[in-house]
Residue, then its C-alpha position, 0 to 999 in steps of 0.5 A: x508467471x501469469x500474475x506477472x504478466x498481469x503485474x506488467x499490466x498494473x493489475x496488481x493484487x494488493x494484500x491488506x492495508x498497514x499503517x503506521x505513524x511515524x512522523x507525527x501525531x496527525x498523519x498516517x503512513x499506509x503501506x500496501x505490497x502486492x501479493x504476486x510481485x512485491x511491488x509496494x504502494x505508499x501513501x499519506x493521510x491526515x488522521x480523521x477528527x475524533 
């Protein structure tokens, strides 16, 4: 119960970052889930040059 009242606050506890390429060869989707409340977090990124 304490960690959601923190949830409650956006003082989420994000667990390990995953992403995965779905759209194409130049972007990547990354994930996060919160560990205490299952809140998940998206975002996208260009891949960097190589």
């Amino acid at each position: 119960m304490p960690g959601r009242i923190l949830c409650s606050l956006g003082l989420h506890a994000w667990g390990k970052k995953r992403g995965y390429n779905e759209y194409s060869s130049n972007v990547i989707e990354w994930k996060q889930t919160c560990t205490r409340c299952g809140k998940v977090k998206r975002w996208i990124e260009a891949k960097r040059a190589r």
